[in-house]
mmCIF file of the N, C-alpha and C atoms, coordinates in Angstrom:
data_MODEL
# 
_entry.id   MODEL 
# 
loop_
_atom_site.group_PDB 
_atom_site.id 
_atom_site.type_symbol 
_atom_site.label_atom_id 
_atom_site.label_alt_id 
_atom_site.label_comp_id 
_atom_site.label_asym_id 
_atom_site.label_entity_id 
_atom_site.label_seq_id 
_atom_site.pdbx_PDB_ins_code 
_atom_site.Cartn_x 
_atom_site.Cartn_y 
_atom_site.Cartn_z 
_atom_site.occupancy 
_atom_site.B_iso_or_equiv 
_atom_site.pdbx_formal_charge 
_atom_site.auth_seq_id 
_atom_site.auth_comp_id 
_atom_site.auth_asym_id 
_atom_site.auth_atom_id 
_atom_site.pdbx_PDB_model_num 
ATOM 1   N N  . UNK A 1 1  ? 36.779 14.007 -14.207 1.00 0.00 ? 1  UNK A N  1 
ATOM 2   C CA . UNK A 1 1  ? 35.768 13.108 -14.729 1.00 0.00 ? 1  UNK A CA 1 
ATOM 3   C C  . UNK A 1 1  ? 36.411 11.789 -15.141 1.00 0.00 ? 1  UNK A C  1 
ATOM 4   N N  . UNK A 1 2  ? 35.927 10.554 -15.325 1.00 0.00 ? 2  UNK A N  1 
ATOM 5   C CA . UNK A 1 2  ? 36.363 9.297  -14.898 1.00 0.00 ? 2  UNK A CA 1 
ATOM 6   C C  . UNK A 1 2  ? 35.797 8.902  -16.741 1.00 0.00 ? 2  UNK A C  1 
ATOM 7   N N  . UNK A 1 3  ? 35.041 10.120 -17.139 1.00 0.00 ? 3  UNK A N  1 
ATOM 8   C CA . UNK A 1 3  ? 34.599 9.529  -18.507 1.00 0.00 ? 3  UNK A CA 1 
ATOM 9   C C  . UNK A 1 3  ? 33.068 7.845  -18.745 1.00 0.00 ? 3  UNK A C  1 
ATOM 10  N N  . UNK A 1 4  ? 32.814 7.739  -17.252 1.00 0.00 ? 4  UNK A N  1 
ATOM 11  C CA . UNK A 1 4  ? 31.672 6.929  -17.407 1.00 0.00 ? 4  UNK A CA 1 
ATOM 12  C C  . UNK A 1 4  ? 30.623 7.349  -17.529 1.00 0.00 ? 4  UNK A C  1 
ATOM 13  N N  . UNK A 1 5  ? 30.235 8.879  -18.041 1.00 0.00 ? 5  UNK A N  1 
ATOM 14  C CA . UNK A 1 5  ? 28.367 9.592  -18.200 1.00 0.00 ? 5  UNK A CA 1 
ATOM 15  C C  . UNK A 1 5  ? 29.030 10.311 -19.092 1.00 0.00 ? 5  UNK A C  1 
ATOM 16  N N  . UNK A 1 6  ? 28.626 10.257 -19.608 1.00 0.00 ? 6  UNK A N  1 
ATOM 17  C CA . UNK A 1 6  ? 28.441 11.671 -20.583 1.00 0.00 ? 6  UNK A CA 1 
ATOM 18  C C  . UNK A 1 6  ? 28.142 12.481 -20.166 1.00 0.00 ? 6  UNK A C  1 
ATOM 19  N N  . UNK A 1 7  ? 29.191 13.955 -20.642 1.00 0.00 ? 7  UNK A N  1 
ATOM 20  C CA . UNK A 1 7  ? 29.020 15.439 -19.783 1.00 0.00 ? 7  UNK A CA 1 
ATOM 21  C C  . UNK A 1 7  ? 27.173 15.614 -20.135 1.00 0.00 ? 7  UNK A C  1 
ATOM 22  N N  . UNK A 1 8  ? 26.613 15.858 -21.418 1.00 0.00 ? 8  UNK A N  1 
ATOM 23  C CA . UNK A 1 8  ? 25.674 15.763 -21.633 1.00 0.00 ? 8  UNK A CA 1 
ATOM 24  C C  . UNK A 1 8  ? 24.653 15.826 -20.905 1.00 0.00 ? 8  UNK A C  1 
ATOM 25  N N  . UNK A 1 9  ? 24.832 14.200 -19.987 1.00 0.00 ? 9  UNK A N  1 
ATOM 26  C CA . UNK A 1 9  ? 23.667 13.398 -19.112 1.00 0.00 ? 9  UNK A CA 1 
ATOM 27  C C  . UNK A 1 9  ? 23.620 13.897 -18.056 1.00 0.00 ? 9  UNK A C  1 
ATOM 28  N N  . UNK A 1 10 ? 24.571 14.743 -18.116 1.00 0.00 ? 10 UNK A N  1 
ATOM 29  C CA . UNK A 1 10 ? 24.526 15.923 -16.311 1.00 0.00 ? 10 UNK A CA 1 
ATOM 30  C C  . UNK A 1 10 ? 24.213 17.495 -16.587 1.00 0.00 ? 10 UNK A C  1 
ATOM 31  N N  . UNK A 1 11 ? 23.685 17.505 -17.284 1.00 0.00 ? 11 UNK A N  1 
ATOM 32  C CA . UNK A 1 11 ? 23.440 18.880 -17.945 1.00 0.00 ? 11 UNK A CA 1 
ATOM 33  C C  . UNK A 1 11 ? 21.948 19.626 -17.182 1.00 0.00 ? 11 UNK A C  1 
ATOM 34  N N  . UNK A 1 12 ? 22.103 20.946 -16.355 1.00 0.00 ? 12 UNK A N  1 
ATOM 35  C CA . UNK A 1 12 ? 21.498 21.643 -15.689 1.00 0.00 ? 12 UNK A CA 1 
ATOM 36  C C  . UNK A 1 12 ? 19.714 20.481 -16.317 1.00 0.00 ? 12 UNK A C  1 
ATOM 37  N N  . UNK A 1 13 ? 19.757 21.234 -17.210 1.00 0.00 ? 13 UNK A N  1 
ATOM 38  C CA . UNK A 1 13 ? 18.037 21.442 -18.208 1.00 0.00 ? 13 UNK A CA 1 
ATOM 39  C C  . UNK A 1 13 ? 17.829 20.307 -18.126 1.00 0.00 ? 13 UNK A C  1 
ATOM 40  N N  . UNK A 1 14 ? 18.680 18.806 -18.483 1.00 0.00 ? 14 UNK A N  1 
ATOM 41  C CA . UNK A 1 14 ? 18.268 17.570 -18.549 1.00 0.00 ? 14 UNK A CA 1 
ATOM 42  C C  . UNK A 1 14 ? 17.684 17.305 -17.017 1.00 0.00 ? 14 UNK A C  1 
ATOM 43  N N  . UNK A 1 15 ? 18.426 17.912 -16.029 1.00 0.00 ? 15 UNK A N  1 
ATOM 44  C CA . UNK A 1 15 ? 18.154 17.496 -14.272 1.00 0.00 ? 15 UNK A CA 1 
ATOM 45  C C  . UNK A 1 15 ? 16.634 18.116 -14.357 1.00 0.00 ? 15 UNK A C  1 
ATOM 46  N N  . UNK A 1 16 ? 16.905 19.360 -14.520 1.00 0.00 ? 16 UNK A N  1 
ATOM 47  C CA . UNK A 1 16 ? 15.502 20.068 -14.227 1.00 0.00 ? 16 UNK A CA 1 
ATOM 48  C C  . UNK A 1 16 ? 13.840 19.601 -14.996 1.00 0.00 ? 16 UNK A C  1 
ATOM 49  N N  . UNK A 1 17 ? 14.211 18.846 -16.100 1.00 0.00 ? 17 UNK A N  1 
ATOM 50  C CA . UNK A 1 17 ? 13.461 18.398 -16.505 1.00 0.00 ? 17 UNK A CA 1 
ATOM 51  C C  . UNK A 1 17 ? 13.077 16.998 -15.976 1.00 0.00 ? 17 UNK A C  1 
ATOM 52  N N  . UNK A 1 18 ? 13.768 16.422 -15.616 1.00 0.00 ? 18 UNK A N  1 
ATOM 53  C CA . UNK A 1 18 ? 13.223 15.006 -14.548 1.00 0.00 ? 18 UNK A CA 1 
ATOM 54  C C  . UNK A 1 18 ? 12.711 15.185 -13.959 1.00 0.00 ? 18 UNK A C  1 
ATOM 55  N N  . UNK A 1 19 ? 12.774 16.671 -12.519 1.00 0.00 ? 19 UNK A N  1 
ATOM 56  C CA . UNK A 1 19 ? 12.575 17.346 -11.241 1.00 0.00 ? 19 UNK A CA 1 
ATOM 57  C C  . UNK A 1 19 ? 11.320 17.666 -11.549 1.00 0.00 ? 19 UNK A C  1 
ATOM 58  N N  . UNK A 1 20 ? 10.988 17.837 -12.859 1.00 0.00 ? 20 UNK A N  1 
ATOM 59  C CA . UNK A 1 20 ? 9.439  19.064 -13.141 1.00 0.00 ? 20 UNK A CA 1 
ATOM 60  C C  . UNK A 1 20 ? 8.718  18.327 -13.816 1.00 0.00 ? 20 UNK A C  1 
ATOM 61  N N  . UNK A 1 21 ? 8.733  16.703 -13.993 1.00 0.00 ? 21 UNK A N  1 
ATOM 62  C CA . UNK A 1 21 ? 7.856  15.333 -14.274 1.00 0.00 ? 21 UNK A CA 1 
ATOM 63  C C  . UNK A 1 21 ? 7.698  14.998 -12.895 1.00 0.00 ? 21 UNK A C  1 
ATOM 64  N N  . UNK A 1 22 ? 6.054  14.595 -12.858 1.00 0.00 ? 22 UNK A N  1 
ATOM 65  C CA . UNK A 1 22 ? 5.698  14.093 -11.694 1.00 0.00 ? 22 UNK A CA 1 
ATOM 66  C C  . UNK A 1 22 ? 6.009  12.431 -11.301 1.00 0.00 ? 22 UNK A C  1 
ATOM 67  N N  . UNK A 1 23 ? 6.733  11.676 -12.454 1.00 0.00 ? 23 UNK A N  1 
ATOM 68  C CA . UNK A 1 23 ? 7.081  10.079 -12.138 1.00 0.00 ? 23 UNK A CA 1 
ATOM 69  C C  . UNK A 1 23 ? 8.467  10.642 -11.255 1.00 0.00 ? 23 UNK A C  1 
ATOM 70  N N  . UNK A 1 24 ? 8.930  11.944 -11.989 1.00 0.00 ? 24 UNK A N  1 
ATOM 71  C CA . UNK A 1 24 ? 10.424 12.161 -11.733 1.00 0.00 ? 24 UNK A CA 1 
ATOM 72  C C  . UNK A 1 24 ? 10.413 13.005 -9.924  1.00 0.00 ? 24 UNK A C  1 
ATOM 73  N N  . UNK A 1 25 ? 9.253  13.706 -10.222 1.00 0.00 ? 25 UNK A N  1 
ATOM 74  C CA . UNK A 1 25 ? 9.293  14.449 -8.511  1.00 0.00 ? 25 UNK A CA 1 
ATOM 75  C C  . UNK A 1 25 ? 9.244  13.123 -7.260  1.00 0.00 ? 25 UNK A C  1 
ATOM 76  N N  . UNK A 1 26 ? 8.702  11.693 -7.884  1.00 0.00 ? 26 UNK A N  1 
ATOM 77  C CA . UNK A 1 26 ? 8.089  10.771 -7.094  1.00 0.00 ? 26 UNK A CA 1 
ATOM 78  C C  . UNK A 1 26 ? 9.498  10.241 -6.947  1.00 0.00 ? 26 UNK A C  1 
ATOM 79  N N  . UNK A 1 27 ? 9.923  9.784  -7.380  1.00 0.00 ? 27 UNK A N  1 
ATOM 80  C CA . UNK A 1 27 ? 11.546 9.347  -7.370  1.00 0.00 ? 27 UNK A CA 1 
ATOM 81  C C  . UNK A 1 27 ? 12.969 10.194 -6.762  1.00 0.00 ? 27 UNK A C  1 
ATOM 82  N N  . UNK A 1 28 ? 12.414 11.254 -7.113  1.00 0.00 ? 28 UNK A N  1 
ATOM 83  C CA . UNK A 1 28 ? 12.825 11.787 -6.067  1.00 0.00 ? 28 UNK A CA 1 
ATOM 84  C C  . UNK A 1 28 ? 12.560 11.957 -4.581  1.00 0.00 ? 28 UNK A C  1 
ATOM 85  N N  . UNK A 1 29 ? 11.155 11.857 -4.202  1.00 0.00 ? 29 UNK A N  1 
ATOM 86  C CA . UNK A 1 29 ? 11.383 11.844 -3.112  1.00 0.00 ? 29 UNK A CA 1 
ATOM 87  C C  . UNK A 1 29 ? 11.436 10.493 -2.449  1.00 0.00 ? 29 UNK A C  1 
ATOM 88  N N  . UNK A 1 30 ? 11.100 9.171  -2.863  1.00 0.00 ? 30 UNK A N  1 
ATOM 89  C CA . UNK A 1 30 ? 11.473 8.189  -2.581  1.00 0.00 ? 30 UNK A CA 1 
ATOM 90  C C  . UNK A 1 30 ? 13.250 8.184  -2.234  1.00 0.00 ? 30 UNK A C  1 
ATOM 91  N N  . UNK A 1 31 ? 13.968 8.670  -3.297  1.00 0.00 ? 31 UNK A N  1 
ATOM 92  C CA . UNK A 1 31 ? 15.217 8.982  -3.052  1.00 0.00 ? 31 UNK A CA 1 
ATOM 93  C C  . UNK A 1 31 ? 15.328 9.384  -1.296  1.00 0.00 ? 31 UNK A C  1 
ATOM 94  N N  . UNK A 1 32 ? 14.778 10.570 -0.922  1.00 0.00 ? 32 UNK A N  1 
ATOM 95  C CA . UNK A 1 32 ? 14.864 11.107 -0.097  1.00 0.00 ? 32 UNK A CA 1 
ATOM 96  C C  . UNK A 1 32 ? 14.028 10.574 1.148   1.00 0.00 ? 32 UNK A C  1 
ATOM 97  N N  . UNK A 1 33 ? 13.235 10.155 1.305   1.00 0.00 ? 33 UNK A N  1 
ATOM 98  C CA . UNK A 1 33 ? 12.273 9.575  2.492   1.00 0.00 ? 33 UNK A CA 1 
ATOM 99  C C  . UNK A 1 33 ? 12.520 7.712  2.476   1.00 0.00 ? 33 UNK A C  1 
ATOM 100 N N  . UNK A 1 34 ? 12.946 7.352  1.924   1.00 0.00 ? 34 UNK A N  1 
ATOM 101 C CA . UNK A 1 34 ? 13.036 5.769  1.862   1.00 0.00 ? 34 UNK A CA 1 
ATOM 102 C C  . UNK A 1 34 ? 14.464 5.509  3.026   1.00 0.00 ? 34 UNK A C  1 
ATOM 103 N N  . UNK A 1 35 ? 15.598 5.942  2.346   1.00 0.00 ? 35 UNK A N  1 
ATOM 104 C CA . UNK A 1 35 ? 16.437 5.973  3.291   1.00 0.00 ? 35 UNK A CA 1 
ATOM 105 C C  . UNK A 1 35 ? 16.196 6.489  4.805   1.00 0.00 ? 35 UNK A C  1 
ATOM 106 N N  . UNK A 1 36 ? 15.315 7.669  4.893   1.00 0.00 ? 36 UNK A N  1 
ATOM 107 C CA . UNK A 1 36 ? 15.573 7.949  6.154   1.00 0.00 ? 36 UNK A CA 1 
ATOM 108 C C  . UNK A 1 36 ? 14.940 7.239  7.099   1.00 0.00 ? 36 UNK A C  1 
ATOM 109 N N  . UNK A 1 37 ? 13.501 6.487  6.136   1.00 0.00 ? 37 UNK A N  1 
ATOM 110 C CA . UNK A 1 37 ? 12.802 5.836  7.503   1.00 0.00 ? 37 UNK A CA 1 
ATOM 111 C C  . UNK A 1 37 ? 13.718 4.209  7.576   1.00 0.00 ? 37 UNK A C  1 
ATOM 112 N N  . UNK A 1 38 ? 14.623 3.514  6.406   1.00 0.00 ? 38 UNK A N  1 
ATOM 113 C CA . UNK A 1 38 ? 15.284 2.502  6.533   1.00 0.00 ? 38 UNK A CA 1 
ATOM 114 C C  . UNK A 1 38 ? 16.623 2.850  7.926   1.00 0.00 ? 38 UNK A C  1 
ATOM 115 N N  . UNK A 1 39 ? 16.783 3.936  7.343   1.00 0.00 ? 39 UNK A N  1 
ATOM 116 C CA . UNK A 1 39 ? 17.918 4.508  8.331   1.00 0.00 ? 39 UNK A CA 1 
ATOM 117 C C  . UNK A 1 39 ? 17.617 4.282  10.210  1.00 0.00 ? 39 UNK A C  1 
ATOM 118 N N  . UNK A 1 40 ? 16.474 4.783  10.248  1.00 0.00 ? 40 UNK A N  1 
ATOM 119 C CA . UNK A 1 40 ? 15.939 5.183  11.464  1.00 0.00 ? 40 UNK A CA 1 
ATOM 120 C C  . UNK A 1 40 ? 15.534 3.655  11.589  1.00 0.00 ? 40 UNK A C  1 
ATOM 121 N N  . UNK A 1 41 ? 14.727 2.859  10.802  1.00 0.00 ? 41 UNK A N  1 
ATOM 122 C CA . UNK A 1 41 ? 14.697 0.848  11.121  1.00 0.00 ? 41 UNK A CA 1 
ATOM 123 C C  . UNK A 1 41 ? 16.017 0.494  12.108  1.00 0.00 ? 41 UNK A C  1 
ATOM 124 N N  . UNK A 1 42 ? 16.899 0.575  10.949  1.00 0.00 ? 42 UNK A N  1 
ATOM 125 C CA . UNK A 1 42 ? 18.381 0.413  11.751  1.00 0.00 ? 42 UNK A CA 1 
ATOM 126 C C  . UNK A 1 42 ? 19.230 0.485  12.695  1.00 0.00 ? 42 UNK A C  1 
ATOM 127 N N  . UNK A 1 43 ? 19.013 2.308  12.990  1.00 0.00 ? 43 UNK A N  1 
ATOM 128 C CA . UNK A 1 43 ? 19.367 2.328  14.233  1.00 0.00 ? 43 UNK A CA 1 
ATOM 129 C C  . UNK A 1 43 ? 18.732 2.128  15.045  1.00 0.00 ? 43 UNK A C  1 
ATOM 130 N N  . UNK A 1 44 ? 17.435 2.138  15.028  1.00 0.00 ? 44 UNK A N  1 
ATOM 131 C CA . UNK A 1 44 ? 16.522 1.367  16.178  1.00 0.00 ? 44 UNK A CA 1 
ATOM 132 C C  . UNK A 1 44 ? 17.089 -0.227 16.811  1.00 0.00 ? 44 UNK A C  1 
ATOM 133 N N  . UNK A 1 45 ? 17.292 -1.300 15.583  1.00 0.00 ? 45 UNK A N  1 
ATOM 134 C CA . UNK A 1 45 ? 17.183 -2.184 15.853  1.00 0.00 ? 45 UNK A CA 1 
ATOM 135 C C  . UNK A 1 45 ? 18.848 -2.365 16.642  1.00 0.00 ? 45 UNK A C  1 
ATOM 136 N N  . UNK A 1 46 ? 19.521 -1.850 15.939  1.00 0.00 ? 46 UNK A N  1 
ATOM 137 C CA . UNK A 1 46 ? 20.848 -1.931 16.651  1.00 0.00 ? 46 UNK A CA 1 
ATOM 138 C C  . UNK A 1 46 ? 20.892 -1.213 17.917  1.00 0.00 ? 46 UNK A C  1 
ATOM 139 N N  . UNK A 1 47 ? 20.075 -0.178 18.175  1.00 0.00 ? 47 UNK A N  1 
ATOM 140 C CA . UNK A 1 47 ? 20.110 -0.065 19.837  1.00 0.00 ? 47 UNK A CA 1 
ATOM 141 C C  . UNK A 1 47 ? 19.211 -1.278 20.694  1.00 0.00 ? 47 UNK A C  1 
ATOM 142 N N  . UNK A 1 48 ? 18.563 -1.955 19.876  1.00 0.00 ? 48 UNK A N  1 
ATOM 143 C CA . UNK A 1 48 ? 18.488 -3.174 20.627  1.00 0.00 ? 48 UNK A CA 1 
ATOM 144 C C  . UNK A 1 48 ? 19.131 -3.934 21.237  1.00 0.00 ? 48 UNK A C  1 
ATOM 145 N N  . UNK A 1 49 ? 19.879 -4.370 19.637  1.00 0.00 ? 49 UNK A N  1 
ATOM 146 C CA . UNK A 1 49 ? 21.154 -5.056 20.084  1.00 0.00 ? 49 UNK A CA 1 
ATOM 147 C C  . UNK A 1 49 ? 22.232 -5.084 21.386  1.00 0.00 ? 49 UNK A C  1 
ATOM 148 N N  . UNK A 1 50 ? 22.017 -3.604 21.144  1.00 0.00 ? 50 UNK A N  1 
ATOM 149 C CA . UNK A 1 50 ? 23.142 -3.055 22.078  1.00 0.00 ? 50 UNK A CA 1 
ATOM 150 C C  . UNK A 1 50 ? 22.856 -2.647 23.697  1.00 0.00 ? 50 UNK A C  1 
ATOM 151 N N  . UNK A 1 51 ? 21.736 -3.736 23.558  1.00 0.00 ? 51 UNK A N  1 
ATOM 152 C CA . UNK A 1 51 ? 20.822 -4.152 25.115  1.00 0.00 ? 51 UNK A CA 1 
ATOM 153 C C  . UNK A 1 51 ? 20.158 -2.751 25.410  1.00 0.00 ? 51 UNK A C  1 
ATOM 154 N N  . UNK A 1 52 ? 19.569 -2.383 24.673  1.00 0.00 ? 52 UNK A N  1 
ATOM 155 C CA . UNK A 1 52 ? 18.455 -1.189 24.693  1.00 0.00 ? 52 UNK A CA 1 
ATOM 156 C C  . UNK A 1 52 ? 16.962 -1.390 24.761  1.00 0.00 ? 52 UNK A C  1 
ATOM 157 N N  . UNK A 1 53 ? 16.612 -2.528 25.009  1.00 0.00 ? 53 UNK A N  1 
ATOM 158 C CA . UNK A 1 53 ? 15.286 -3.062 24.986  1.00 0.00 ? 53 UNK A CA 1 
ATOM 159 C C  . UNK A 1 53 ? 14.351 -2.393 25.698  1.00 0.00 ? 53 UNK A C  1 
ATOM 160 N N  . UNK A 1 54 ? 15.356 -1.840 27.000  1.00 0.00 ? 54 UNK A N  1 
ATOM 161 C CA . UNK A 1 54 ? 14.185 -1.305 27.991  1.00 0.00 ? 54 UNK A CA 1 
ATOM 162 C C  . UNK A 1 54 ? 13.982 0.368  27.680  1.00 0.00 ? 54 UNK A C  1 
ATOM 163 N N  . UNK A 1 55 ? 14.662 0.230  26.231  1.00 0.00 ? 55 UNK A N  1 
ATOM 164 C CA . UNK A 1 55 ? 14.333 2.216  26.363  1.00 0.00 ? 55 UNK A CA 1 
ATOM 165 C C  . UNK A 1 55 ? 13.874 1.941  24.942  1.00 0.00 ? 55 UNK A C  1 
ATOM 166 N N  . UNK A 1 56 ? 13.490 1.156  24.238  1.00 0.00 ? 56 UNK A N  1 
ATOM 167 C CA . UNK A 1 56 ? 13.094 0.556  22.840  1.00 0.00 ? 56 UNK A CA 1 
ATOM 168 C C  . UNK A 1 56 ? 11.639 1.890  22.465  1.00 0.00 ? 56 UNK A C  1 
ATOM 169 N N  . UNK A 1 57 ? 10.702 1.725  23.127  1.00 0.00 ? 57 UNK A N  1 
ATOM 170 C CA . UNK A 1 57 ? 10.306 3.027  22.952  1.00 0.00 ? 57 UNK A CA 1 
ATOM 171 C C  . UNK A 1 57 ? 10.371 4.365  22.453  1.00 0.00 ? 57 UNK A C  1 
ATOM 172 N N  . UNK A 1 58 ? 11.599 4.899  23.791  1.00 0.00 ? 58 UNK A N  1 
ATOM 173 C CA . UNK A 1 58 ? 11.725 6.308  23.509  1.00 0.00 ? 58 UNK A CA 1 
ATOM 174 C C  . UNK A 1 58 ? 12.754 6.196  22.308  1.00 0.00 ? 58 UNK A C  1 
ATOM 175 N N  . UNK A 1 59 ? 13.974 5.416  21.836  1.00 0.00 ? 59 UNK A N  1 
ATOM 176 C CA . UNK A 1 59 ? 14.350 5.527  20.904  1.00 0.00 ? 59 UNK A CA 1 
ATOM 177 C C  . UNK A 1 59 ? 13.353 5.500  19.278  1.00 0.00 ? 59 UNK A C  1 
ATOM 178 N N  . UNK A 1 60 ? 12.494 4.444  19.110  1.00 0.00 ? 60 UNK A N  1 
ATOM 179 C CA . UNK A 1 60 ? 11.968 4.768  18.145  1.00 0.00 ? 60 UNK A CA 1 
ATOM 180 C C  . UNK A 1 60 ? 10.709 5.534  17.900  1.00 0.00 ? 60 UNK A C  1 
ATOM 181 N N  . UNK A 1 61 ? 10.432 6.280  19.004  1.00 0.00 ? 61 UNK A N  1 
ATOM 182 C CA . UNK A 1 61 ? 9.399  7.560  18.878  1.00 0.00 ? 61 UNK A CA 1 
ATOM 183 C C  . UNK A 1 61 ? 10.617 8.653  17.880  1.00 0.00 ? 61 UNK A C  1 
ATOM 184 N N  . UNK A 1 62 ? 11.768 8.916  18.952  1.00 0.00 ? 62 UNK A N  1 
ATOM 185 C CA . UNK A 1 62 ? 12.386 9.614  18.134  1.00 0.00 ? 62 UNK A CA 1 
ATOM 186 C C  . UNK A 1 62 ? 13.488 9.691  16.650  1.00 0.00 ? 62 UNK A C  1 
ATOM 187 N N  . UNK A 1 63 ? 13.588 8.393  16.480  1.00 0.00 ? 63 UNK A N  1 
ATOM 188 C CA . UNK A 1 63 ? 13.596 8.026  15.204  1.00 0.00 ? 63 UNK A CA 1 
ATOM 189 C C  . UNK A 1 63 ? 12.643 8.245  14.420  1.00 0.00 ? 63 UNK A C  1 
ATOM 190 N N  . UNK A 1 64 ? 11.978 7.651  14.365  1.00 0.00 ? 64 UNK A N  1 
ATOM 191 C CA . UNK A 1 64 ? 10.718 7.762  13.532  1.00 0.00 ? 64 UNK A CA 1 
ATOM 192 C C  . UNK A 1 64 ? 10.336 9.345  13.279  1.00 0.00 ? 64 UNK A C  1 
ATOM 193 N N  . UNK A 1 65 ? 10.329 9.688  14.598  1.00 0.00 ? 65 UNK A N  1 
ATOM 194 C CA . UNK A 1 65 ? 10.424 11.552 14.382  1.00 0.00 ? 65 UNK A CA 1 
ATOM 195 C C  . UNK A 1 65 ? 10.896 12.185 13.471  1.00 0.00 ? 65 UNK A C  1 
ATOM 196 N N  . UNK A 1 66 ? 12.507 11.702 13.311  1.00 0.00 ? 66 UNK A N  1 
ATOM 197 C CA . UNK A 1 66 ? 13.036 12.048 12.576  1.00 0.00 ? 66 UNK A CA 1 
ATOM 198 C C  . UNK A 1 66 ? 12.652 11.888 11.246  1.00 0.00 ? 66 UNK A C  1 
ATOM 199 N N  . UNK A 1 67 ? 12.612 10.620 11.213  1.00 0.00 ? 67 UNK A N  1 
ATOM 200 C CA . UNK A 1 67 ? 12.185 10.396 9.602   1.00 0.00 ? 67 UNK A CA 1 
ATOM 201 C C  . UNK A 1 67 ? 11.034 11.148 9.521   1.00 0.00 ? 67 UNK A C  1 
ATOM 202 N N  . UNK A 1 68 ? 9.974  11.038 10.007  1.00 0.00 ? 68 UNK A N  1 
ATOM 203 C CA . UNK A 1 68 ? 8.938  11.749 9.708   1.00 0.00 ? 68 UNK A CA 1 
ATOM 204 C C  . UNK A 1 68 ? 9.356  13.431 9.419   1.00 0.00 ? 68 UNK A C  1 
ATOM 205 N N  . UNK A 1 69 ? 9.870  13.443 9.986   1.00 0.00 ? 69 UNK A N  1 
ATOM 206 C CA . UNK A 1 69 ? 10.195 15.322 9.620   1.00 0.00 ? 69 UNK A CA 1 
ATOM 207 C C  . UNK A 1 69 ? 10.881 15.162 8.650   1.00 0.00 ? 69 UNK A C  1 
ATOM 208 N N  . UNK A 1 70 ? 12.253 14.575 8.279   1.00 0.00 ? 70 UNK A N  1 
ATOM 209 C CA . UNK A 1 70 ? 12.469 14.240 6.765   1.00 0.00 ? 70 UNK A CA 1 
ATOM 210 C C  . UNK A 1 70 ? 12.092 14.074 5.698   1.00 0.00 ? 70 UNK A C  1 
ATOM 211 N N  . UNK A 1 71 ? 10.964 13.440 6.129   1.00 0.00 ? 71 UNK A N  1 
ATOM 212 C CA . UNK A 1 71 ? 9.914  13.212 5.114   1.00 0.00 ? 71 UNK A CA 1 
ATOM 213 C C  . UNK A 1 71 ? 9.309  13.900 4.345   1.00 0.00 ? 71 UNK A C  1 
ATOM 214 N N  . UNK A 1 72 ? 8.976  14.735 5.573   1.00 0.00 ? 72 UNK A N  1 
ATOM 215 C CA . UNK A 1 72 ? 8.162  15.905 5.094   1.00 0.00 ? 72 UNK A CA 1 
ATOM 216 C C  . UNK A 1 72 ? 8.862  17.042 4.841   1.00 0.00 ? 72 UNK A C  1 
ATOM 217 N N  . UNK A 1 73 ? 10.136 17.247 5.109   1.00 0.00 ? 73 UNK A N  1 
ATOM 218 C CA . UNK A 1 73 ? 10.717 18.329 4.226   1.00 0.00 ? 73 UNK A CA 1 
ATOM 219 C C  . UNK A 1 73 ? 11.110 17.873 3.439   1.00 0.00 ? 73 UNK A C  1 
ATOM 220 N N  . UNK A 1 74 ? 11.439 16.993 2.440   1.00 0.00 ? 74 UNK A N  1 
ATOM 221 C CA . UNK A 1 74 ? 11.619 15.468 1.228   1.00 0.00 ? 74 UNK A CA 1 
ATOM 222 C C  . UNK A 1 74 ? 10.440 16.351 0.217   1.00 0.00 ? 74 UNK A C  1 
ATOM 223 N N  . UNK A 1 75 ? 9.207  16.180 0.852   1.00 0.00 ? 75 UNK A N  1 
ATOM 224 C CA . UNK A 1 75 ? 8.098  16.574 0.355   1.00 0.00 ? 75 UNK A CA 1 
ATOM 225 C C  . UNK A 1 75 ? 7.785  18.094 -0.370  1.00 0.00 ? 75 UNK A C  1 
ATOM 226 N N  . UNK A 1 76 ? 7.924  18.906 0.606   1.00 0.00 ? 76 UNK A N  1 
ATOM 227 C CA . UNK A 1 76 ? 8.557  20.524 0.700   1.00 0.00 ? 76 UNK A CA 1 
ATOM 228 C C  . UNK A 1 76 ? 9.001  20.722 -0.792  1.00 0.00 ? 76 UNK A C  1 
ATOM 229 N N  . UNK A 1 77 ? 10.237 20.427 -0.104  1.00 0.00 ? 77 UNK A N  1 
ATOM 230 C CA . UNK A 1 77 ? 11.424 20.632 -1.057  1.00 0.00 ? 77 UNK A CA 1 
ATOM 231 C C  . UNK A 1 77 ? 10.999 20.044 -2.820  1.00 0.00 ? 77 UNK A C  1 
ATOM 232 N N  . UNK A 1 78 ? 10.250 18.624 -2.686  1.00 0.00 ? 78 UNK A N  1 
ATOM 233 C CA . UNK A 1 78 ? 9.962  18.081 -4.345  1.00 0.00 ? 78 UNK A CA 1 
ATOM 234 C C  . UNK A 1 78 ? 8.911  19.200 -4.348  1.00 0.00 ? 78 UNK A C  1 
ATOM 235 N N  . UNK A 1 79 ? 7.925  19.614 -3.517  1.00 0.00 ? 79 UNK A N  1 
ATOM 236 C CA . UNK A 1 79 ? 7.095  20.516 -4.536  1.00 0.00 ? 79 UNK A CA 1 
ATOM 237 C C  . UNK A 1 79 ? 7.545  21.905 -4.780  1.00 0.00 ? 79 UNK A C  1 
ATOM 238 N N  . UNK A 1 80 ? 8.656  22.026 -4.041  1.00 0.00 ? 80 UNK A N  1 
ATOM 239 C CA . UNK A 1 80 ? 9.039  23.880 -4.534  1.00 0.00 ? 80 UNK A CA 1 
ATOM 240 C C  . UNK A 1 80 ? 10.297 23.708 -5.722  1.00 0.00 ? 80 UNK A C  1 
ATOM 241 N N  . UNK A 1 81 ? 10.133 22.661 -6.469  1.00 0.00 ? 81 UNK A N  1 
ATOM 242 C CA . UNK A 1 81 ? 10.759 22.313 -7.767  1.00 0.00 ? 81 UNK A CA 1 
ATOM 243 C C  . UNK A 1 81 ? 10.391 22.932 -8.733  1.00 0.00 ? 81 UNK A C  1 
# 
């Protein structure tokens, strides 16, 4: 430990109690679904870049796929909290 949190502030009951507030389940899954559909933006656009224009399509059907299924196990997962 590096001594910047307090053992305290990591304590099982304190987590579980964020997890089992609904501002706190929402933040969590923002945690979890924000990145993946930014993620999937990204690599989309960089297979552009990378002279992918003419398959621009099938890459972000399956991006987006992805995120979307992320998403929704993001979702899953905050309500079996």
């Amino acid at each position: 430990m590096t001594g910047l949190v307090p053992a305290e502030a990591l304590n099982f009951d304190r987590a579980h109690s964020l997890a089992s507030n609904f501002l706190g389940r929402l933040v969590l899954l923002g945690m979890i679904a924000l990145p993946a559909w930014k993620g999937a933006h990204h690599l989309r656009s960089l297979s552009v870049d990378f002279r992918g224009g003419d398959r621009d399509s099938a890459v972000a059907t399956l991006l987006y796929l992805i995120a979307g299924f992320l998403s929704i196990a993001g979702i899953l997962a905050v309500i079996r909290l």
